[in-house]
C-alpha positions as CSV (number, residue, x, y, z in Angstrom):
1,X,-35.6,-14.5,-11.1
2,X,-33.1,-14.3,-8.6
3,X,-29.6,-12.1,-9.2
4,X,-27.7,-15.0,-7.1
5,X,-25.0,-17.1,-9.5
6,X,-22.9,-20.2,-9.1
7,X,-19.6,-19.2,-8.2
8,X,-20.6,-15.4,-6.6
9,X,-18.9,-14.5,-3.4
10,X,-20.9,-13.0,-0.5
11,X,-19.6,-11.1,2.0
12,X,-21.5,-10.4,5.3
13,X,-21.0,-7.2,6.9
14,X,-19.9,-7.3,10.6
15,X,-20.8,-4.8,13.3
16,X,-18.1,-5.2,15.1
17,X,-14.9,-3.5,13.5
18,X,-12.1,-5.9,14.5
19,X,-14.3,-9.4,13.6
20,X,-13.1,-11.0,10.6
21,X,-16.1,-11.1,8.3
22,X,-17.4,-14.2,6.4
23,X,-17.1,-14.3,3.3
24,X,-18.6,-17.7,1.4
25,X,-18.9,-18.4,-2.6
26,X,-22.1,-19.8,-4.0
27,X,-21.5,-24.0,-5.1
28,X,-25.2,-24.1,-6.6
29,X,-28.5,-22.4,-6.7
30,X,-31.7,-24.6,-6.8
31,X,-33.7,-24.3,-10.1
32,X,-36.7,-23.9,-8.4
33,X,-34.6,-20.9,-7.1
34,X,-35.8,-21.6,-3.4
35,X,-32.2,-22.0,-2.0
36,X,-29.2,-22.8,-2.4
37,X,-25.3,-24.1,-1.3
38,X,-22.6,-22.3,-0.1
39,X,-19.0,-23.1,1.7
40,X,-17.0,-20.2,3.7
41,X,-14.0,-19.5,2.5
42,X,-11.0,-20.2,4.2
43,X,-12.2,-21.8,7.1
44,X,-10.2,-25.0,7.5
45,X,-12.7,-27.4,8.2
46,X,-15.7,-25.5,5.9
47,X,-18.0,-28.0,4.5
48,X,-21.2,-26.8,2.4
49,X,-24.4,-25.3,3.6
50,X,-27.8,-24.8,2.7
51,X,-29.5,-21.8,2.7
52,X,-32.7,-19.6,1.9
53,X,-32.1,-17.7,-1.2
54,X,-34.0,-15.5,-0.3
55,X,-32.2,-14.8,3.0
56,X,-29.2,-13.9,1.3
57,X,-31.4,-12.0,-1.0
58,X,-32.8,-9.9,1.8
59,X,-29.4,-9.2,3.4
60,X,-28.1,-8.0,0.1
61,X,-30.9,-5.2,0.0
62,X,-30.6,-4.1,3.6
63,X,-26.7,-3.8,3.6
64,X,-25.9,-6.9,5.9
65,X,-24.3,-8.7,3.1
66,X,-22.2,-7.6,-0.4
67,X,-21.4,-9.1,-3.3
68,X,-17.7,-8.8,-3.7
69,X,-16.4,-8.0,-6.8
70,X,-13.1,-9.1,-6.1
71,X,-12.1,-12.9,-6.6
72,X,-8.9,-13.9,-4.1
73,X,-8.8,-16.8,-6.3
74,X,-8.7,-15.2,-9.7
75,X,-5.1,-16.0,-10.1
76,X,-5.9,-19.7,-10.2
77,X,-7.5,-19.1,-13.2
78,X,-4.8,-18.3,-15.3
79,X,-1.2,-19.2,-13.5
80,X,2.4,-18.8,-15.1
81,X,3.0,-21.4,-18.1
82,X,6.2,-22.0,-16.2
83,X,4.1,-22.7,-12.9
84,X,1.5,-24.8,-14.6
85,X,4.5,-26.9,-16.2
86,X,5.7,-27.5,-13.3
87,X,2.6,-28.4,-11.4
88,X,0.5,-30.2,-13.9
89,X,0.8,-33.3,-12.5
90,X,0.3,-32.7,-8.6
91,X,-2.8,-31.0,-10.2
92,X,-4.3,-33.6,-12.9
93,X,-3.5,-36.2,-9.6
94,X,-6.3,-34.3,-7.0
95,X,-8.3,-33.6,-10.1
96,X,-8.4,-37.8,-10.5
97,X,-9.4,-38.6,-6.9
98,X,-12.3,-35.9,-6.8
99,X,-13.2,-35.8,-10.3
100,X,-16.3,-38.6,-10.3
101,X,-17.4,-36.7,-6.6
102,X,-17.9,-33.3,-7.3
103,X,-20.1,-34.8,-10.5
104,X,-22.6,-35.8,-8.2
105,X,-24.4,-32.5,-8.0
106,X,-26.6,-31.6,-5.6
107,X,-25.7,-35.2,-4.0
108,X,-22.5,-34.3,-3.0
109,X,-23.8,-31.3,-0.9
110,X,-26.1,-33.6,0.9
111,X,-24.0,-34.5,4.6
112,X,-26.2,-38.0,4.5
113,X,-24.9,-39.2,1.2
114,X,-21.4,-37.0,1.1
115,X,-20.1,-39.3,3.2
116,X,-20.1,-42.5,1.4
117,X,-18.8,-40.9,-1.5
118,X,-15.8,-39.8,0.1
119,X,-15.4,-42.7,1.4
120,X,-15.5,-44.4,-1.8
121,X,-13.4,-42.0,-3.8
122,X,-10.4,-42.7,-0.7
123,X,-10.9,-46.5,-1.7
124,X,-11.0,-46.2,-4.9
125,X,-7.9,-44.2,-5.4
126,X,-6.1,-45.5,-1.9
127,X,-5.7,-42.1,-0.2
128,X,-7.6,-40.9,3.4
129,X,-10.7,-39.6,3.6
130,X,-9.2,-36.1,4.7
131,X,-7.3,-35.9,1.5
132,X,-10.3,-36.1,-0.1
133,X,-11.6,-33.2,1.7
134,X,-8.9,-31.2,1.4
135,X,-9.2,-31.5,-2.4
136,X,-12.7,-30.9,-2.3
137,X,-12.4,-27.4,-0.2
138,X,-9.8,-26.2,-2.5
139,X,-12.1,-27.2,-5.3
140,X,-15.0,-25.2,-3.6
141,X,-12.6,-22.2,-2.7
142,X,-11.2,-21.9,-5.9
143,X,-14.5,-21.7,-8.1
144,X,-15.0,-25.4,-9.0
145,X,-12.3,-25.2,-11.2
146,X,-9.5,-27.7,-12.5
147,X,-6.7,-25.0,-11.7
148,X,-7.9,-24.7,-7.7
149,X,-6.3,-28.0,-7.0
150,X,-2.7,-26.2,-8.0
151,X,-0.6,-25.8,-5.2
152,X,-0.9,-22.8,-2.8
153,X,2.7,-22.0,-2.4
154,X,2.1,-18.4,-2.1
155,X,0.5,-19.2,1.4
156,X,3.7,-20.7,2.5
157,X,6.6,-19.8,4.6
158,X,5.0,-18.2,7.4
159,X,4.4,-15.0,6.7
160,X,4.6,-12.3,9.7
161,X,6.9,-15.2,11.8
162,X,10.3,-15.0,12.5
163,X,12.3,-17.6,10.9
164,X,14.5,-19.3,12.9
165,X,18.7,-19.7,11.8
166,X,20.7,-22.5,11.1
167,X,23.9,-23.2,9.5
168,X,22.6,-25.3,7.1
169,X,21.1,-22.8,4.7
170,X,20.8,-19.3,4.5
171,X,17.3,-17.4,5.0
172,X,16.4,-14.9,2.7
173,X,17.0,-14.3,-1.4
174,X,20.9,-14.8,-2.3
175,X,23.3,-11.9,-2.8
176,X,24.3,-10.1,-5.8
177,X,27.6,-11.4,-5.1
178,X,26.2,-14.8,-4.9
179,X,24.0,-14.6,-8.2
180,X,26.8,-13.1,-10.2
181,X,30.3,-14.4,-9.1
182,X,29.1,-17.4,-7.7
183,X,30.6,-16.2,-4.2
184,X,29.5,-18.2,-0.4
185,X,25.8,-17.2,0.0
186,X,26.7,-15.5,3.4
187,X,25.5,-15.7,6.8
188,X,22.5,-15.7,9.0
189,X,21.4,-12.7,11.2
190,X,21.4,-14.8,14.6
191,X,20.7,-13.1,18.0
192,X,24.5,-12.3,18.6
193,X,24.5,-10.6,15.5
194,X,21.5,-8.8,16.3
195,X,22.9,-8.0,19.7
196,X,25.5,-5.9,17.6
197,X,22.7,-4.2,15.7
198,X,21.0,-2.9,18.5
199,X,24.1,-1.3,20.0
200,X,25.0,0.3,16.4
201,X,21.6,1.3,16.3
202,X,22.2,3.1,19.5
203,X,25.3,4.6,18.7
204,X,25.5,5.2,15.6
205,X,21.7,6.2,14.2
206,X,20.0,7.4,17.0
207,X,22.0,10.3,17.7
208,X,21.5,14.3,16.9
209,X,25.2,13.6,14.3
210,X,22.5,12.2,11.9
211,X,24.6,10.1,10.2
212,X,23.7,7.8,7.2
213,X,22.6,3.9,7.6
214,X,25.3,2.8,5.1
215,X,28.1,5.0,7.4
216,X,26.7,3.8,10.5
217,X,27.0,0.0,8.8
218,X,30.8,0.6,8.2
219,X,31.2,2.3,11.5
220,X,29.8,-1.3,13.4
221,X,32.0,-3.0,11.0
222,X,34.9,-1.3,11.5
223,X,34.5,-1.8,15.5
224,X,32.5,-4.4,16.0
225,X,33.8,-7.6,13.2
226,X,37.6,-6.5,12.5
227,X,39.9,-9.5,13.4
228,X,42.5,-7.2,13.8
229,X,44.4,-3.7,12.7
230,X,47.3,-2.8,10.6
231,X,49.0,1.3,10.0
232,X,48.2,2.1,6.4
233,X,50.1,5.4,6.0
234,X,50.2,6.4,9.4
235,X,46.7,5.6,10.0
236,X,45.6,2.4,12.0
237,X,42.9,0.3,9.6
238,X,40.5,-2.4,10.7
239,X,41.2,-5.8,9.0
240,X,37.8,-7.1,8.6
241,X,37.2,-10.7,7.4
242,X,35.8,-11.4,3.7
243,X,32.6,-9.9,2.8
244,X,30.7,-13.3,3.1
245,X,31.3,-13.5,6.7
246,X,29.9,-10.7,7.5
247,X,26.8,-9.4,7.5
248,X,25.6,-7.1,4.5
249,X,24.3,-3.6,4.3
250,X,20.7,-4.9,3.4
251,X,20.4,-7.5,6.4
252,X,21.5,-4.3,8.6
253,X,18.6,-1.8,6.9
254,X,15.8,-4.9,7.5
255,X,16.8,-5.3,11.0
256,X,16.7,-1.6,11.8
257,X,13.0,-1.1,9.6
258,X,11.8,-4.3,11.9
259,X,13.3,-3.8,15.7
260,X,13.6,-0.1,15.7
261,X,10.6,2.8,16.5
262,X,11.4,4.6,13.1
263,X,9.9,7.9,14.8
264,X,11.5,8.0,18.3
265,X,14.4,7.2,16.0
266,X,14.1,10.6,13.7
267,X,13.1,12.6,16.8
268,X,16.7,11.4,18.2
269,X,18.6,11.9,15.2
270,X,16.1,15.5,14.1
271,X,14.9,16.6,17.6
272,X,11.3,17.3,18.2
273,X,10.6,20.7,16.6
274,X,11.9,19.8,13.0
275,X,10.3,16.1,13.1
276,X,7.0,18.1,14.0
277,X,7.9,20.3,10.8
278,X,9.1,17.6,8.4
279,X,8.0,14.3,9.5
280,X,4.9,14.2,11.3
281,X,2.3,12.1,9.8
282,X,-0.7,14.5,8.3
283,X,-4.0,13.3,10.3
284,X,-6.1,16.2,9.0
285,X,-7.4,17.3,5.2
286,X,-8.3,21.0,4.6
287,X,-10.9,19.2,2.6
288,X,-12.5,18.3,5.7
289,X,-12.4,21.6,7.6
290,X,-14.4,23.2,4.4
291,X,-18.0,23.0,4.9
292,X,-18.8,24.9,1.1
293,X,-17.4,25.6,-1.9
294,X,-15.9,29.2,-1.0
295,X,-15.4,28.7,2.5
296,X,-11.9,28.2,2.2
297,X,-9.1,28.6,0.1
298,X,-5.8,28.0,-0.4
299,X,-2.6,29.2,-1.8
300,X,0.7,28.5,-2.2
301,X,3.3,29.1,-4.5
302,X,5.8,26.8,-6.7
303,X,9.2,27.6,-8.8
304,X,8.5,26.7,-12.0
305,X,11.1,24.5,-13.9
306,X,11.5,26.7,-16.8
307,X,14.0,29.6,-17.8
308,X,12.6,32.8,-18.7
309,X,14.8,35.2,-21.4
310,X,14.2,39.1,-22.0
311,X,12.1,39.8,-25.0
312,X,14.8,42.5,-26.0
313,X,17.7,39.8,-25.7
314,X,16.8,36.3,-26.0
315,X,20.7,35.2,-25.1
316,X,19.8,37.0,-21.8
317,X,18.1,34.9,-18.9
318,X,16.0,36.6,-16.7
319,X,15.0,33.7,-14.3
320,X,12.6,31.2,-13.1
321,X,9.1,32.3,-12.6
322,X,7.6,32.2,-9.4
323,X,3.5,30.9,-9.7
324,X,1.2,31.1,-7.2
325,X,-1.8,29.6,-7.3
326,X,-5.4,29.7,-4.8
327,X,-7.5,26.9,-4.5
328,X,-11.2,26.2,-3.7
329,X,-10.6,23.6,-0.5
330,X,-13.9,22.0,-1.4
331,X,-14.3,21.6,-4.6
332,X,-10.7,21.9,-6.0
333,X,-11.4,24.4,-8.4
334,X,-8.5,26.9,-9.1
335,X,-9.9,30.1,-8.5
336,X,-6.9,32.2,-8.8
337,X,-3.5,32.5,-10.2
338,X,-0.5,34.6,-10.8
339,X,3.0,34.4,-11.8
340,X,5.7,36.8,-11.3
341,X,9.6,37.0,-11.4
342,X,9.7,38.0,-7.3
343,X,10.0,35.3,-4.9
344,X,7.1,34.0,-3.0
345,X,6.4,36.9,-1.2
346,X,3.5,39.0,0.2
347,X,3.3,40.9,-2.7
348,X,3.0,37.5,-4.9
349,X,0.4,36.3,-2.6
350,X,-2.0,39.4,-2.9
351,X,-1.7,39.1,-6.8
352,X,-2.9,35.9,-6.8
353,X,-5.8,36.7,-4.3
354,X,-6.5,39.2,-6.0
355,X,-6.8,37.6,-9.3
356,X,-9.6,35.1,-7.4
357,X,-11.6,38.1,-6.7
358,X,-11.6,39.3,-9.8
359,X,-14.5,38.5,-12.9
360,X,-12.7,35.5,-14.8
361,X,-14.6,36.3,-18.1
362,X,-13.2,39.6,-18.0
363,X,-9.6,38.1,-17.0
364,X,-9.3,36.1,-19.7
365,X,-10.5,38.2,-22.6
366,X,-7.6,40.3,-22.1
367,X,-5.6,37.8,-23.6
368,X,-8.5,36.4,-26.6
369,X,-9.8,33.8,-24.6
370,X,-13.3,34.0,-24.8
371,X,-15.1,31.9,-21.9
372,X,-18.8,32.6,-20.2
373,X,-19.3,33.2,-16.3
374,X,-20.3,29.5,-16.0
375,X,-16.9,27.9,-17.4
376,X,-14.6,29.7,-14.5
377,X,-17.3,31.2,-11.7
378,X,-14.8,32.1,-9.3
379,X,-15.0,36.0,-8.6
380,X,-15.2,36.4,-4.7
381,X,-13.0,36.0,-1.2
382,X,-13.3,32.8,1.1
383,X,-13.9,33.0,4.8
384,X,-10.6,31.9,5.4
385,X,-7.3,31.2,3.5
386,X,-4.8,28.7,4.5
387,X,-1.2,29.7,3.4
388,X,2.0,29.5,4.3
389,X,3.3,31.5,6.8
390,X,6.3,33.3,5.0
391,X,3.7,35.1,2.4
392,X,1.4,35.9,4.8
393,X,3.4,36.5,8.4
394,X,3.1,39.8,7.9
395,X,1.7,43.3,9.8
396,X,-0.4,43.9,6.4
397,X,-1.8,40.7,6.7
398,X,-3.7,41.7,9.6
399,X,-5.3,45.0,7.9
400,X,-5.8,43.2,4.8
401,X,-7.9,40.6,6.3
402,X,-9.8,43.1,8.2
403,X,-10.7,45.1,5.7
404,X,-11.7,41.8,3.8
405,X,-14.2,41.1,6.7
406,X,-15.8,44.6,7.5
407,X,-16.4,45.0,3.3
C-alpha cells in the first residue's frame, strides 16, 4: 500500500541551483492506488494533473522528489478569531459558489467534464467562470479546506517594490506621536527628501569622525530644514519647523539600511584594518579545518562575572577570575581548563594546555570527583592550537611548540 496521502506536498528537487523548484499537494489518490491528482502550488493558472503513483513513488526513493514537512498553508488552518470575524463572510460567499463543485470527486479533476461544471456553478451563482477558478486554486492550495477561501492579505502590498508618495496618505505604520497624542501623521520620504539623505549620508556618516545616526539626523536637520535662525545666549540656533513636517529619525535609519553599502560605509567611518578586525563577515569554521577529533584545539580565555574574596577576610575582594578554557575543534569536547587570578597571559594559557595533557581521572580525584577514563578521555596535545595572539605571541611559544613536536 502506497505511503502517498491526500493533501501531502511533494517537492521535486532541481539540478540547477537558481530554478525555482515545484512543489505540488496531492488532491486524491486512486483506490486502486494506480495514480493519482495533483495541482502546483502557486502557479497562477495551475489546474490539476494526473499522474503515475508510482512515478512519484520512484522519485521519492531516488532523491528527485521530497516530501515536505512544512505546510505554507498551515496558518489557514487556524487564523485569528479577530481575522475570521472579520472575514467570515467573503469566506462562507466562495465557499457557496464552489461548494456543490469540488463534491464531484474525481469528476471535477477530469478537464472533459470540469468544464461544464464551472460553467454551471458561474450560472448558477452569477459570477465569471475565472472566479470560479480562482476559488477553486485557493481551495486546492490551501488543503481543500473551508478556511483556504480566506483572504490572502499577507501576499499584498508589494513586497520588495518601492511604494510610490502622494499627499494623500502617508506610507508606512503611524508615529508614536500619532498613536498617542493624536498629532499630523507626518510626511512622505519623496525624492527631494531623499536627495537630502544622500548628502547627510555623505557628510555626516561616512566619514573617519564616526559620528552617531541620531547626531548625524540633527546635524541634516539643523542645516538642511531650518526656516530660519535666532541667537539664543550668544549662540545662533536653527528654527526648524514642527516635528510633523519633518522627517523622523526612523524614516532617516530605513533610508540609510536600504540606499547605502553598510560595509564601504564602516570602512569610511573605521578604515580598513579595524573593519578587517571587527567587522568582517566570518566565511571560515575551525570546525572545518579539523580533519579528527585531536587535530586541533582551541583556547581562549574569558573574565568571569563573579567577585572572588580572601579566605582569611571575606570583607576583602581579591578580583575576578580569569578562565581559560581548550577545546576539541572537532568534536567540541572541552579537553582542558584552568582558572587563575592573572590576566590572560602566556602563563594562563600553558596552565590550561597543560591541564589538557594531563590524565582527567587523575585530575579530578584531587578534588573527590570520582570519574573513569571513558567519561573525560582527553589526556594528549593536538597538531595545532588556534589561540589568540596576545597569549601566545610570544618567543616561548616558539620553543614550546617545538619541543611539543620533536617529543
Amino acid at each position: 500500500m502506497s505511503n502517498l496521502s491526500v493533501g501531502m506536498i511533494v517537492e521535486w528537487i532541481s539540478e540547477q541551483e537558481d530554478s525555482t523548484p515545484l512543489v505540488e499537494r496531492i488532491l486524491w489518490v486512486n483506490p486502486t492506488a494506480s495514480d493519482l491528482v495533483s495541482i502546483q502550488l502557486d502557479e497562477p493558472l495551475a489546474l490539476p494533473v494526473w499522474k503515475r503513483l508510482a512515478d512519484i513513488e520512484e522519485a521519492l526513493s531516488n532523491g528527485s522528489a521530497i516530501i515536505r514537512v512544512a505546510d505554507p498553508y498551515t496558518h489557514r488552518l487556524h487564523p485569528p478569531e479577530s481575522f475570521l470575524l472579520k472575514h467570515r463572510q467573503r469566506r462562507d460567499a466562495a465557499w457557496k459558489v464552489i461548494e456543490d463543485v469540488v463534491s464531484r470527486v474525481p469528476d471535477i479533476y477530469d478537464e472533459t467534464i470540469r468544464g461544464g461544471l464551472v460553467a454551471d456553478a458561474a450560472n448558477q451563482h452569477s459570477v465569471h467562470k475565472m472566479t470560479v477558478y480562482k476559488y477553486l486554486r485557493r481551495f486546492w492550495w490551501g488543503g481543500m479546506v473551508k478556511n483556504a477561501l480566506l483572504p490572502s492579505y499577507e501576499r499584498s502590498g508589494g513586497p520588495g517594490k518601492e511604494k510610490s508618495a502622494n499627499s494623500a496618505s502617508k506610507r508606512g505604520r503611524p508615529t508614536k506621536a500619532t498613536v498617542l497624542r493624536d498629532a499630523p501623521p507626518g510626511i512622505n520620504v519623496d525624492d527631494s527628501i531623499r536627495r537630502i539623505f544622500s548628502v547627510a549620508f555623505r557628510l555626516y556618516v561616512d566619514t573617519n569622525k564616526a559620528p552617531t545616526l541620531k547626531r548625524a539626523y540633527s546635524l541634516m536637520l539643523s542645516n538642511y530644514f531650518n526656516v530660519g535662525f535666532e541667537v539664543k545666549g550668544g549662540v545662533r540656533v536653527p528654527i526648524l519647523p514642527p516635528a510633523h513636517q519633518l522627517p523622523t529619525l526612523e524614516q532617516f535609519r530605513y533610508w540609510y539600511k536600504k540606499q547605502q553599502d553598510i560595509e564601504a560605509s564602516f570602512t569610511k567611518r573605521e578604515g580598513a584594518r579595524r573593519f578587517a578586525l571587527k567587522r568582517r563577515p566570518v566565511l571560515g569554521s575551525s570546525t572545518k579545518m579539523a580533519f579528527g577529533p585531536g587535530s586541533i584545539y582551541q583556547i581562549d580565555a574569558t573574565i568571569a562575572d563573579v567577585y572572588l574574596v580572601s579566605s582569611l577576610n571575606r570583607s576583602q575582594i581579591i578580583g575576578r577570575p580569569v578562565v581559560y578554557v581548550v577545546i576539541d575543534a572537532l568534536s567540541r569536547m572541552i579537553t582542558g581548563l584552568y582558572v587563575g587570578l592573572e590576566g590572560p597571559s602566556w602563563l594562563g594559557a600553558m596552565m590550561a594546555l597543560a591541564n589538557a595533557a594531563s590524565d582527567k581521572k587523575a585530575f579530578c580525584s584531587k578534588y573527590g570527583i570520582s570519574i573513569s577514563d571513558e567519561d573525560w578521555p582527553c589526556k594528549n596535545l593536538p597538531m595545532e592550537i588556534l589561540a589568540d595572539r596576545g597569549e601566545l605571541l610570544s618567543r616561548h611559544a616558539d620553543e614550546w611548540l617545538f619541543v611539543g613536536l620533536s617529543g
